[in-house]
DOFI-836177 format. One record per residue: x, y, z of N, C-alpha, C in turn; residue in three letters. Coordinates in Angstrom, 3 decimals. Example, Ala and Ser with C-alpha at 12.3 -4.5 7.8 and 13.67 -1.06 7.14 Angstrom:
<sites>
[[13.190, -5.690, 7.800], [12.300, -4.500, 7.800], [13.200, -3.300, 7.800], ala]
[[12.850, -2.250, 7.080], [13.670, -1.060, 7.140], [12.900, 0.030, 7.870], ser]
</sites>
This chain:
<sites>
[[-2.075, -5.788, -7.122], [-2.211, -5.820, -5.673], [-3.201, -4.767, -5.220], unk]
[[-3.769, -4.927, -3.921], [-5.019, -4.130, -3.486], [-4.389, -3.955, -2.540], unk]
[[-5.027, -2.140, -2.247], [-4.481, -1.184, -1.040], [-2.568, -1.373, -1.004], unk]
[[-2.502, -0.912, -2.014], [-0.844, -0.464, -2.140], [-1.203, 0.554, -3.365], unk]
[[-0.041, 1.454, -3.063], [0.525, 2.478, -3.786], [1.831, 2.507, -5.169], unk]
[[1.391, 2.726, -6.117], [2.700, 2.607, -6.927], [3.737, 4.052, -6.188], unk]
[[4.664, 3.866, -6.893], [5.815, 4.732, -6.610], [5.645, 5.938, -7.397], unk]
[[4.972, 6.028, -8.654], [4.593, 7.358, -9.193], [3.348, 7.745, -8.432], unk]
[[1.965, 7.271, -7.829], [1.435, 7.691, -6.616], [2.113, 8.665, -5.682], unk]
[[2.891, 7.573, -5.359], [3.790, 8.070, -3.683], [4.147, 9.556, -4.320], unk]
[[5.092, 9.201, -5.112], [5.808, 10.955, -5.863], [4.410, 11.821, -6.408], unk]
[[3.425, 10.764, -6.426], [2.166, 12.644, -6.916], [1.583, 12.812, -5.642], unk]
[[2.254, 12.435, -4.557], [1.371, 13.012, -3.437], [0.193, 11.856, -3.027], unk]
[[-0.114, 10.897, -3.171], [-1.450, 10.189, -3.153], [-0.800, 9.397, -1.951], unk]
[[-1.918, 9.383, -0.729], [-2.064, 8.467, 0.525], [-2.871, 7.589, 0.508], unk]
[[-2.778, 6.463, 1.477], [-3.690, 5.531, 1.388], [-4.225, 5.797, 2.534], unk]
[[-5.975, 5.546, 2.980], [-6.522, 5.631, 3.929], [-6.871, 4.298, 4.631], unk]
[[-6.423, 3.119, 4.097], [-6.657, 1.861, 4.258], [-5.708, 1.401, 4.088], unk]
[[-5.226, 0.510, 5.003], [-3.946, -0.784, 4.160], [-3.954, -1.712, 4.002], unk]
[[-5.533, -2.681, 4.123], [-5.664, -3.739, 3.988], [-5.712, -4.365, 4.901], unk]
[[-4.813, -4.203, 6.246], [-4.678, -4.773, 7.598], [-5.814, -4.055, 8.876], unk]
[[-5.453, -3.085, 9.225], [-5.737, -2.096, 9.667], [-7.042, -1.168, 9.501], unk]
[[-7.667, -0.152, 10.708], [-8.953, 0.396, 10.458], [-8.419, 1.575, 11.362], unk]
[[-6.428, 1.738, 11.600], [-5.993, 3.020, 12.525], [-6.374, 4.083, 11.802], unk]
[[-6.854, 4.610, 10.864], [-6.939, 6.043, 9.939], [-8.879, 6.297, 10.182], unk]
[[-9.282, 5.666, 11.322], [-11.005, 5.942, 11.112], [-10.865, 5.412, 12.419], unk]
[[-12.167, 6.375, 12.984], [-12.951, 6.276, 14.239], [-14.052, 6.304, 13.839], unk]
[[-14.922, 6.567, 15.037], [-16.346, 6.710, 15.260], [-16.700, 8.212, 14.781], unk]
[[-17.854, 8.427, 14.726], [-18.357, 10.100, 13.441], [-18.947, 10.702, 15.670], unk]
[[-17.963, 11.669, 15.729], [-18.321, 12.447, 17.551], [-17.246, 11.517, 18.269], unk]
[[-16.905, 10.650, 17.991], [-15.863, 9.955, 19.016], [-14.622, 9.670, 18.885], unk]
[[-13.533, 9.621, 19.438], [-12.262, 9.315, 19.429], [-11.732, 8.074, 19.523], unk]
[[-12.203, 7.087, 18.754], [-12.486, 5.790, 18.547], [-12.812, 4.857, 17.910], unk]
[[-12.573, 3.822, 17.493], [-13.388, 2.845, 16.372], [-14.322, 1.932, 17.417], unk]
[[-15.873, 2.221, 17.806], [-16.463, 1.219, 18.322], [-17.403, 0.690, 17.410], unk]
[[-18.208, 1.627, 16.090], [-18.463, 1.047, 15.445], [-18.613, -0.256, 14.839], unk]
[[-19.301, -1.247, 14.170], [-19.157, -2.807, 13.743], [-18.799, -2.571, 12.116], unk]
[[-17.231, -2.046, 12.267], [-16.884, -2.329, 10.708], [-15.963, -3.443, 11.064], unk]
[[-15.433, -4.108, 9.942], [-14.565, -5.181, 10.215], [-13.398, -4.956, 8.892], unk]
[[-12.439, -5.393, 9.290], [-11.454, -6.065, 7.736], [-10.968, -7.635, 7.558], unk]
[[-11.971, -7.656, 5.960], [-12.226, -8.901, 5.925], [-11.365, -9.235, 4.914], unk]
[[-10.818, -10.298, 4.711], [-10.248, -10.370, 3.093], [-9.436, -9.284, 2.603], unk]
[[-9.279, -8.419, 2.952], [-8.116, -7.063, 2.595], [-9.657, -5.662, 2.128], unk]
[[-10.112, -5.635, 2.572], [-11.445, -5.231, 2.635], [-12.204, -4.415, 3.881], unk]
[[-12.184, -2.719, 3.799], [-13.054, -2.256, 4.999], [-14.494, -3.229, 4.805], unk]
[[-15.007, -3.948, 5.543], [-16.396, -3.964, 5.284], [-17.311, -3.450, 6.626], unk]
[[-18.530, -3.570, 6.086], [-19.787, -2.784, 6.940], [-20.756, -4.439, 6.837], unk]
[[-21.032, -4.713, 7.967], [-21.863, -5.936, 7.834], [-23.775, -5.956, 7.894], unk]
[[-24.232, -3.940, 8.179], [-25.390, -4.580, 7.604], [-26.094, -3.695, 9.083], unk]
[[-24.877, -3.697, 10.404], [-25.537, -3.659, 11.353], [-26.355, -1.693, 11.727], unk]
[[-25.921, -0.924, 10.652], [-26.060, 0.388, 11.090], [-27.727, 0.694, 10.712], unk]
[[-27.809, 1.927, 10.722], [-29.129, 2.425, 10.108], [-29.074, 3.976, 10.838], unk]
[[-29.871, 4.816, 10.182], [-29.934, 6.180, 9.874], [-29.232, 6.879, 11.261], unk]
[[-29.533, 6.075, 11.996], [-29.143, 6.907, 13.576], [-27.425, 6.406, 14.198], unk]
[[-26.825, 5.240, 13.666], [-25.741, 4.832, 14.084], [-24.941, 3.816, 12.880], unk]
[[-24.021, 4.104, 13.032], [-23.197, 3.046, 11.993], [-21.982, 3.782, 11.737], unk]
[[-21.887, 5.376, 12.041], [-20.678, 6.047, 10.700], [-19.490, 6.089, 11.493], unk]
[[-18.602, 6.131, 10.778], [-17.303, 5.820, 11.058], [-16.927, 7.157, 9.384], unk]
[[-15.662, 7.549, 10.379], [-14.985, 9.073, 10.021], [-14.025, 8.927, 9.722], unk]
[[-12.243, 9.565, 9.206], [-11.616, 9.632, 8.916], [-10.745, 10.853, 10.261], unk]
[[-9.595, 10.499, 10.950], [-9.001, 11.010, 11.928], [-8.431, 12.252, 11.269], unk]
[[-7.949, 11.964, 9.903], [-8.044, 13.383, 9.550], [-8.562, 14.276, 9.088], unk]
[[-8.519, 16.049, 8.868], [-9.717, 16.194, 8.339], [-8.945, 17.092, 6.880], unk]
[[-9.622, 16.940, 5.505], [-9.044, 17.283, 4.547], [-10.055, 18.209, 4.179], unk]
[[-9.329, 19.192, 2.862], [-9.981, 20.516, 2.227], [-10.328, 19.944, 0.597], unk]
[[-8.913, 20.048, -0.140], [-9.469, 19.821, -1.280], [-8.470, 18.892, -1.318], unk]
[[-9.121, 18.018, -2.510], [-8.394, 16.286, -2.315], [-8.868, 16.106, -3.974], unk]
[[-8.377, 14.767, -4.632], [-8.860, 13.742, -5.609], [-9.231, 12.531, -4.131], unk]
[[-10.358, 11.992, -4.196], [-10.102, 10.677, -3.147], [-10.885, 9.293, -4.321], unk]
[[-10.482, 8.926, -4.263], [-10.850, 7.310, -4.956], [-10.631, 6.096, -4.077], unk]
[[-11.561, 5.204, -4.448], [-12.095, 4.032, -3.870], [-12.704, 2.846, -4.548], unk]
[[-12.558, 1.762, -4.446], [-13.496, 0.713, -5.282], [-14.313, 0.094, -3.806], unk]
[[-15.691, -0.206, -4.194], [-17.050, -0.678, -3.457], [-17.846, -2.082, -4.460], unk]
[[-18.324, -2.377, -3.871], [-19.249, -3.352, -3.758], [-20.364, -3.573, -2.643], unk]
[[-21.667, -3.834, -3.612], [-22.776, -3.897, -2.074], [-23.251, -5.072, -2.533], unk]
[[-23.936, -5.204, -1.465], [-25.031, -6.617, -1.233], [-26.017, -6.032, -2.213], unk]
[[-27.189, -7.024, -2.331], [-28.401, -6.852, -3.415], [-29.164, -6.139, -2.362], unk]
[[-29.843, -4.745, -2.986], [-30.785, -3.989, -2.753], [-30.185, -2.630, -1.796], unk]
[[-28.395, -2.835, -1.754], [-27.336, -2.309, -0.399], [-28.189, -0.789, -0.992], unk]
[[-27.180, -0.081, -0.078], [-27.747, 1.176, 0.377], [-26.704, 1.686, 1.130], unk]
[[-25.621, 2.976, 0.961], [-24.807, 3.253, 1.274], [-24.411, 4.459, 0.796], unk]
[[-23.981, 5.389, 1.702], [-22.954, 6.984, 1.660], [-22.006, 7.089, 1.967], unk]
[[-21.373, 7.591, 0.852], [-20.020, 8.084, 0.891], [-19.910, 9.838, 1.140], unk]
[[-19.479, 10.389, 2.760], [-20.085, 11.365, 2.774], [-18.310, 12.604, 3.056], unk]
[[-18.735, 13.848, 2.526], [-17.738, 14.857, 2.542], [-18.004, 15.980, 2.157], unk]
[[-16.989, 17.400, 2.999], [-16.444, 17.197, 4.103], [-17.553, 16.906, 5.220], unk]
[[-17.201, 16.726, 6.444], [-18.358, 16.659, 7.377], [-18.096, 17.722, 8.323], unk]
[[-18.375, 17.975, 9.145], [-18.317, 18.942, 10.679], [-18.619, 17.541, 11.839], unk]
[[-18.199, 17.915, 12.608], [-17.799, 17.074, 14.191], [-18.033, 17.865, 14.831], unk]
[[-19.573, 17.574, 15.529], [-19.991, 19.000, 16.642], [-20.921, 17.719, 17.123], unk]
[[-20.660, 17.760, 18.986], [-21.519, 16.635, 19.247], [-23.520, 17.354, 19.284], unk]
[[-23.810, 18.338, 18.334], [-24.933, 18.308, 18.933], [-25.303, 17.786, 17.119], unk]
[[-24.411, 17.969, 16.306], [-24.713, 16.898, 15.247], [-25.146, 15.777, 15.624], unk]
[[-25.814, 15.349, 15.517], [-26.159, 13.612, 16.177], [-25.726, 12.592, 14.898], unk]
[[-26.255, 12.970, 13.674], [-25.638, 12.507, 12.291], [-24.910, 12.968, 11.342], unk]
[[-23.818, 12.992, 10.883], [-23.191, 13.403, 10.347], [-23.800, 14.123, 8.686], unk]
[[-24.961, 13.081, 8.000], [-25.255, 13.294, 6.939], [-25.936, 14.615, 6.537], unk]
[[-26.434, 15.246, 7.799], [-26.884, 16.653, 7.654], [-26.266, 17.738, 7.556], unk]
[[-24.575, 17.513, 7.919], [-23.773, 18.561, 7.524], [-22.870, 18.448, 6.614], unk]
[[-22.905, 17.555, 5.441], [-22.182, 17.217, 4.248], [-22.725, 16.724, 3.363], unk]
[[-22.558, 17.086, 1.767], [-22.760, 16.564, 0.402], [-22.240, 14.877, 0.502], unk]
[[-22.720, 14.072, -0.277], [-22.481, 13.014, -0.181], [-22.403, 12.449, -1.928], unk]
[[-21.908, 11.015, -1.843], [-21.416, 10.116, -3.276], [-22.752, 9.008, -2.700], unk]
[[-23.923, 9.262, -3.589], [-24.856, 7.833, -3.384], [-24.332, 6.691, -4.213], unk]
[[-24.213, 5.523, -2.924], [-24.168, 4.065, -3.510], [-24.733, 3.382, -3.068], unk]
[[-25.711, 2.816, -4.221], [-26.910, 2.193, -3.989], [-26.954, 1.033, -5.009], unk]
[[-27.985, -0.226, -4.732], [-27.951, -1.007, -5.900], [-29.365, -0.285, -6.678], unk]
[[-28.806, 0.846, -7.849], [-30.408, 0.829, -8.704], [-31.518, 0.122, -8.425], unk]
[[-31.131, -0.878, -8.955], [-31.900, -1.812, -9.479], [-33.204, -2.363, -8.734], unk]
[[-32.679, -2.567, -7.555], [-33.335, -3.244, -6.268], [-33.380, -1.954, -5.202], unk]
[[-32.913, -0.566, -5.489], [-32.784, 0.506, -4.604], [-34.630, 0.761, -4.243], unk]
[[-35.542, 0.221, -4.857], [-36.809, 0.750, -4.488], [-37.488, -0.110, -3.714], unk]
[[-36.562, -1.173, -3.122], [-36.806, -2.336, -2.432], [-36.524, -1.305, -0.664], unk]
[[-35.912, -0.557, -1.023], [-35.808, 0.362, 0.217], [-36.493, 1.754, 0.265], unk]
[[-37.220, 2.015, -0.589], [-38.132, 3.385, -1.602], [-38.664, 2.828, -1.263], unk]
[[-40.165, 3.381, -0.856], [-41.499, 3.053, -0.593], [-41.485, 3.741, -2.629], unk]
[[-41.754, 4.771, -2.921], [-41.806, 5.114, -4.391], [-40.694, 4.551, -5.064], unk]
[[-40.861, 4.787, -6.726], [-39.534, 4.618, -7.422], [-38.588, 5.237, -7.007], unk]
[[-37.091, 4.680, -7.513], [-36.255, 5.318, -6.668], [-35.807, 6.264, -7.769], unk]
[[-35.620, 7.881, -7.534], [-35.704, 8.765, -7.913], [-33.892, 8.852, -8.780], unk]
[[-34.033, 9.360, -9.880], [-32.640, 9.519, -10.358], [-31.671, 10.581, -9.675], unk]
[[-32.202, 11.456, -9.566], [-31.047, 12.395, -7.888], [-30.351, 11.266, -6.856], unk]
[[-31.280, 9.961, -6.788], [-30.713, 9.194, -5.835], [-29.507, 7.870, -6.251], unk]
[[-29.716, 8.218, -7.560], [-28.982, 6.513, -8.058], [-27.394, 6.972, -7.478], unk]
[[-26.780, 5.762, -7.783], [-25.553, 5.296, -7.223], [-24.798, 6.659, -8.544], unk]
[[-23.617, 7.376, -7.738], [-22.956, 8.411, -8.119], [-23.569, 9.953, -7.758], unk]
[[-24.901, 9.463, -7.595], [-24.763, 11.223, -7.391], [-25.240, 11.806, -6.255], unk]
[[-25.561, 13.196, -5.815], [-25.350, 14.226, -4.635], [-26.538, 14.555, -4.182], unk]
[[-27.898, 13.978, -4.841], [-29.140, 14.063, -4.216], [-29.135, 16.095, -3.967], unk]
[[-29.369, 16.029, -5.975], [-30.027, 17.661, -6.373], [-28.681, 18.661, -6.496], unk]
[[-27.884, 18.271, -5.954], [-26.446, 19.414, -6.271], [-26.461, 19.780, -7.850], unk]
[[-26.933, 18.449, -8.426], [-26.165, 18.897, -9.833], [-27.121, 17.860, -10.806], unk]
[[-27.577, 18.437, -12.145], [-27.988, 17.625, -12.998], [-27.133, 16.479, -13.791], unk]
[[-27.329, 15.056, -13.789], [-26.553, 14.121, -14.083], [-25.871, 15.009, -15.708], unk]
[[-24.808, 14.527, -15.887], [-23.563, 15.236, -16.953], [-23.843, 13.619, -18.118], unk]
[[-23.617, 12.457, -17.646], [-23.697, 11.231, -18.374], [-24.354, 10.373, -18.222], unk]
[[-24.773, 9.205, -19.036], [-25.513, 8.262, -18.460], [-24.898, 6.831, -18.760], unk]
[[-23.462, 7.536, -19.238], [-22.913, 6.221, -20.144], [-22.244, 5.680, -18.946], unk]
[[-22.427, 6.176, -17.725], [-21.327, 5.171, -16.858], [-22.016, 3.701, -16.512], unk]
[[-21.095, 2.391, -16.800], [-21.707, 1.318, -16.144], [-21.214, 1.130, -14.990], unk]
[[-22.486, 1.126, -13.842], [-22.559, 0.876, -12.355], [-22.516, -0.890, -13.067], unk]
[[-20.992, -1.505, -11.885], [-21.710, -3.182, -11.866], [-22.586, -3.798, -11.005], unk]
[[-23.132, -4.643, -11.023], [-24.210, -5.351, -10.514], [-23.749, -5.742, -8.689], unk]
[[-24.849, -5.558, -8.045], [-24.514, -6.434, -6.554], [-23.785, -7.156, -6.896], unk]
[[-22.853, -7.045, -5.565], [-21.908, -7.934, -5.314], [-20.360, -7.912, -6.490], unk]
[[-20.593, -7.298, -7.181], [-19.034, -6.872, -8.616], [-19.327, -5.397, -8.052], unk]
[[-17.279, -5.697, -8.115], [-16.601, -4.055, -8.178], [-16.738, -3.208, -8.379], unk]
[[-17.016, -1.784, -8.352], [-17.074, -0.775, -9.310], [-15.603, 0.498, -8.584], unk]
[[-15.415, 1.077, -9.255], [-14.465, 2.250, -9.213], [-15.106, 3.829, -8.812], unk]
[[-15.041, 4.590, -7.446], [-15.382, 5.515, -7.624], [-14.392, 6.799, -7.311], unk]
[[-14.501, 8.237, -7.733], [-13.547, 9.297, -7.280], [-14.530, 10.690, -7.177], unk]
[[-14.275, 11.415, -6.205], [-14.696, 12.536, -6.088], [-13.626, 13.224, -6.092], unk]
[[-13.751, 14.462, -6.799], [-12.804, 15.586, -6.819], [-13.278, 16.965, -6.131], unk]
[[-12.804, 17.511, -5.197], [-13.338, 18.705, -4.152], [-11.996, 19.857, -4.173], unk]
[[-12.080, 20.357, -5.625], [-11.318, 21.334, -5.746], [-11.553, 23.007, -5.231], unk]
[[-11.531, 23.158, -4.144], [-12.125, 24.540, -4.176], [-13.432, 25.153, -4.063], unk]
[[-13.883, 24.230, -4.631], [-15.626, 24.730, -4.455], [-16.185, 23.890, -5.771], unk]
[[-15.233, 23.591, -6.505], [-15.349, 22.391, -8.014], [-15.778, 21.267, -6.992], unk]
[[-16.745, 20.795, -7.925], [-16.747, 19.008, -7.308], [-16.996, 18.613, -8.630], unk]
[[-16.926, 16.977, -8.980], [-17.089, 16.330, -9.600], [-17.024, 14.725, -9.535], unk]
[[-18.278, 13.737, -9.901], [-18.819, 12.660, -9.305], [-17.935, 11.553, -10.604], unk]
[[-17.006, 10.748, -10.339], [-16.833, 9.623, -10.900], [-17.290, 8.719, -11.064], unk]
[[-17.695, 7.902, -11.856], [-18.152, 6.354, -12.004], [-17.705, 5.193, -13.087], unk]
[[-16.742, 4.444, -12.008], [-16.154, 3.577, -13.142], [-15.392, 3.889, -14.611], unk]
[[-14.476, 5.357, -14.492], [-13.758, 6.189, -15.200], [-14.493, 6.770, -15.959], unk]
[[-16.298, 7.159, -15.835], [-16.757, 8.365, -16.764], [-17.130, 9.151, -15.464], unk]
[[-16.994, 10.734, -15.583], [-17.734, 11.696, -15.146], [-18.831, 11.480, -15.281], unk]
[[-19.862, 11.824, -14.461], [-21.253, 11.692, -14.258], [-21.758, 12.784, -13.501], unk]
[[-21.242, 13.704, -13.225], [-21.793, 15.069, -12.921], [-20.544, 15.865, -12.405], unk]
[[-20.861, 17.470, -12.398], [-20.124, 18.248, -12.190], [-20.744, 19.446, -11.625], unk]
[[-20.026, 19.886, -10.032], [-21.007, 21.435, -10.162], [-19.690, 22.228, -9.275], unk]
[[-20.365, 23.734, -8.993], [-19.743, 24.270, -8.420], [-20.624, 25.061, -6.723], unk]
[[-19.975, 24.366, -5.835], [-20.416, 24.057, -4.499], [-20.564, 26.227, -4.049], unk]
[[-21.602, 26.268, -3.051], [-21.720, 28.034, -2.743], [-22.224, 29.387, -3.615], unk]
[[-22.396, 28.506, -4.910], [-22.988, 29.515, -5.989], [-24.444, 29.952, -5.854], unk]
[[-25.018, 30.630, -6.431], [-26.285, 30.792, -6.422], [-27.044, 29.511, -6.747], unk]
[[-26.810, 28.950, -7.937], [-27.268, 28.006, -8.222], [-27.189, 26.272, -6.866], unk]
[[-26.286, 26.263, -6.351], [-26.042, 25.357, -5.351], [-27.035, 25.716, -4.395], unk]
[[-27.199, 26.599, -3.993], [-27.536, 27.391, -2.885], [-29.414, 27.270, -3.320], unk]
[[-29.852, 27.272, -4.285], [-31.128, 27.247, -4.783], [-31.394, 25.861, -4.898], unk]
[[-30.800, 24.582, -5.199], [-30.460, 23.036, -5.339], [-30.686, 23.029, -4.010], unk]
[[-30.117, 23.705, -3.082], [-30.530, 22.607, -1.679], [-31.497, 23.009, -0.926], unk]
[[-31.869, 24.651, -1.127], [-33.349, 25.087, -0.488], [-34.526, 24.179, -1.299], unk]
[[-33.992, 23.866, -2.027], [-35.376, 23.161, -2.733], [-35.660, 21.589, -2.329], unk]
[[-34.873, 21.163, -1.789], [-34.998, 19.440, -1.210], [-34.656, 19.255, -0.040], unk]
[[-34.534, 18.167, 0.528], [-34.563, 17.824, 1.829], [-33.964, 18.307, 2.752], unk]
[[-32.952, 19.165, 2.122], [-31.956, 19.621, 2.962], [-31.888, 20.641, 3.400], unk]
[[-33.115, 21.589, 3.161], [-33.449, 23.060, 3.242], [-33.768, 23.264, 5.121], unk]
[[-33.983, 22.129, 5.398], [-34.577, 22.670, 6.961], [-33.084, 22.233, 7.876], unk]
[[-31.982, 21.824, 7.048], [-31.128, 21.498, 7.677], [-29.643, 22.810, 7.241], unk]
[[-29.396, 23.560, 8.156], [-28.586, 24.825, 8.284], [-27.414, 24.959, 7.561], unk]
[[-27.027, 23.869, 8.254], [-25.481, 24.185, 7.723], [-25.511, 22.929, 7.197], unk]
[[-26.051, 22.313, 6.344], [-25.501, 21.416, 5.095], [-24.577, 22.077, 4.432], unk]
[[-23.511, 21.251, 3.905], [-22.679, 22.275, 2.869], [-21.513, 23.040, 3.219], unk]
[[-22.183, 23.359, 4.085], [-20.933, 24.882, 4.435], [-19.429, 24.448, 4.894], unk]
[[-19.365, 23.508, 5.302], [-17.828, 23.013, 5.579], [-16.674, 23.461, 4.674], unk]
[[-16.051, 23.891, 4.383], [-14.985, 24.167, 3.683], [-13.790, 22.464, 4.253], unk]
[[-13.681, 22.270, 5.499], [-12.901, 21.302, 5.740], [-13.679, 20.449, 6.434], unk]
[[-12.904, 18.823, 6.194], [-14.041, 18.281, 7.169], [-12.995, 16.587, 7.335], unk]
[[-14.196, 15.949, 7.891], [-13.699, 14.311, 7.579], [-14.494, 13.527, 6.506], unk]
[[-13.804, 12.540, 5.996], [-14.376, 12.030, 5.053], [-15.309, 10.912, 5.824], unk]
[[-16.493, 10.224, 5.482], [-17.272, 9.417, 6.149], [-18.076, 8.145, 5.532], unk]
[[-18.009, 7.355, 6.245], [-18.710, 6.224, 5.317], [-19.721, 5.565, 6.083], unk]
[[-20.865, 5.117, 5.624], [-21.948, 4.726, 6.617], [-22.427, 3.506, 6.309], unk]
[[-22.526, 3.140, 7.154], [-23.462, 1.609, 7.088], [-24.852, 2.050, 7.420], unk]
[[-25.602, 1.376, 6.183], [-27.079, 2.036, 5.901], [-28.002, 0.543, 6.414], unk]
[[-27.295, -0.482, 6.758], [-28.256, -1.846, 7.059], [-28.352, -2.755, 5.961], unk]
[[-27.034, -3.051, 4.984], [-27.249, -3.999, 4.003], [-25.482, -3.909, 4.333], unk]
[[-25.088, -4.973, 4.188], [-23.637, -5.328, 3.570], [-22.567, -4.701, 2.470], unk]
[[-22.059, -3.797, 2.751], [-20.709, -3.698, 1.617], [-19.255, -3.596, 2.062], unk]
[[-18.825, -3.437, 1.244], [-17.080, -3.712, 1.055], [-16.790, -2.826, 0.459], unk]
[[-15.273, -1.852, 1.068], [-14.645, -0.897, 0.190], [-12.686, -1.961, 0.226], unk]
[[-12.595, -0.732, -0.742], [-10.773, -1.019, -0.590], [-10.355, -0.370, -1.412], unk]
[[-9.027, 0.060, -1.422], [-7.865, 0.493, -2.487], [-8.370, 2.744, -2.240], unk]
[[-8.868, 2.555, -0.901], [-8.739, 3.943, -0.449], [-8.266, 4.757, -0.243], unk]
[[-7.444, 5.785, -1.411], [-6.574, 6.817, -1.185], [-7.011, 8.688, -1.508], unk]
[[-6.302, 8.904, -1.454], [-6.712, 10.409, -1.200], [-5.107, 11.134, -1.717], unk]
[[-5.526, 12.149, -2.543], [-4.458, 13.283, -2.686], [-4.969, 14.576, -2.408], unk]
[[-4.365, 15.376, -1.591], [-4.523, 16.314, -1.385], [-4.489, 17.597, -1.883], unk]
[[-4.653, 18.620, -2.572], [-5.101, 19.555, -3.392], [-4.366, 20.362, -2.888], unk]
[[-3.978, 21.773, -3.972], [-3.762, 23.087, -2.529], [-4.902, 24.218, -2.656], unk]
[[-4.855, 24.651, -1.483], [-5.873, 26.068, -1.297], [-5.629, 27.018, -2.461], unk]
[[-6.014, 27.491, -3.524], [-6.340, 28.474, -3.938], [-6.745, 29.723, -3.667], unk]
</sites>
């Protein structure tokens, strides 16, 4: 069954952020609201395609520290999509993606169909665009349109990128080394990338079609 919890879940602490019915656990990314164009289709958050860089994101009502969160996705051919955390909620943010690390999901393959250049390996589907040098290469991403499995772990200042049950990178968020990773790329003219210690979790519609489900989250403790 999809978007249910076993009973050893429930007892380790693990919530669902989705139930299959429902879109009450997410609003709008600055608003107190779902006006956004996500829908639930088939037992399925989906995103139909309609967002792009300036509007589409939709947030999580609550806001979490350190978590395991896992999810299974699917995109359209050539999709294009962030999975973004923690975030900050300040309306002079206008986009959320400038104040949080993110999980890229993208279709490889066809991802340079949205690249004017090749599409760069910092960018493929699983990883944080420069946080961290890829750890594996053995994970298989499935093809547009098939399932894949993803989990981020935000222990403390630990992160670590899942794909389809292999690790595929690992770093440690505020270090020198982090801190040198993001002055060096796109994100250097943007302030407070990063710095969130707490936030909401976020998902964006980038202007291609996908589908999430089976969205839960366990919560960590402060150290």
């Amino acid at each position: 069954q999809q978007n249910v919890l076993t009973k050893e879940e429930v007892a380790d602490g693990w919530q669902l952020l989705f139930d299959g019915k429902t879109l009450d656990q997410w609003k709008d990314y600055n608003g107190e609201e779902l006006t956004m164009p996500w829908h639930v289709v088939d037992g399925c958050i989906q995103a139909k395609g309609d967002g792009s860089d300036l509007a589409g994101y939709i947030v999580t009502k609550k806001q979490y520290e350190n978590f395991i969160l896992d999810w299974d996705w699917k995109l359209s051919h050539g999709g294009n999509r962030r999975y973004d955390l923690p975030r900050r909620r300040r309306p002079y943010f206008k986009v959320p993606y400038v104040t949080g690390p993110e999980y890229q999901l993208i279709d490889n393959e066809a991802g340079k169909g949205q690249c004017p250049n090749k599409l760069e390996e910092v960018a493929e589907t699983g990883r944080g665009l420069r946080h961290a040098p890829a750890r594996s290469r053995f994970a298989v991403r499935q093809p547009a349109g098939e399932w894949n499995s993803s989990r981020i772990v935000f222990d403390n200042g630990h992160v670590e990128h899942w794909l389809n049950g292999h690790k595929i990178l690992e770093f440690e968020a505020w270090t020198d080394d982090w801190f040198a990773r993001k002055h060096s790329g796109k994100w250097e003219t943007a302030p407070e990338y990063g710095f969130a210690r707490r936030g909401v979790i976020c998902l964006q519609d980038h202007g291609s079609p996908a589908s999430f489900r089976n969205l839960k989250i366990k919560e960590l403790p402060r150290k």
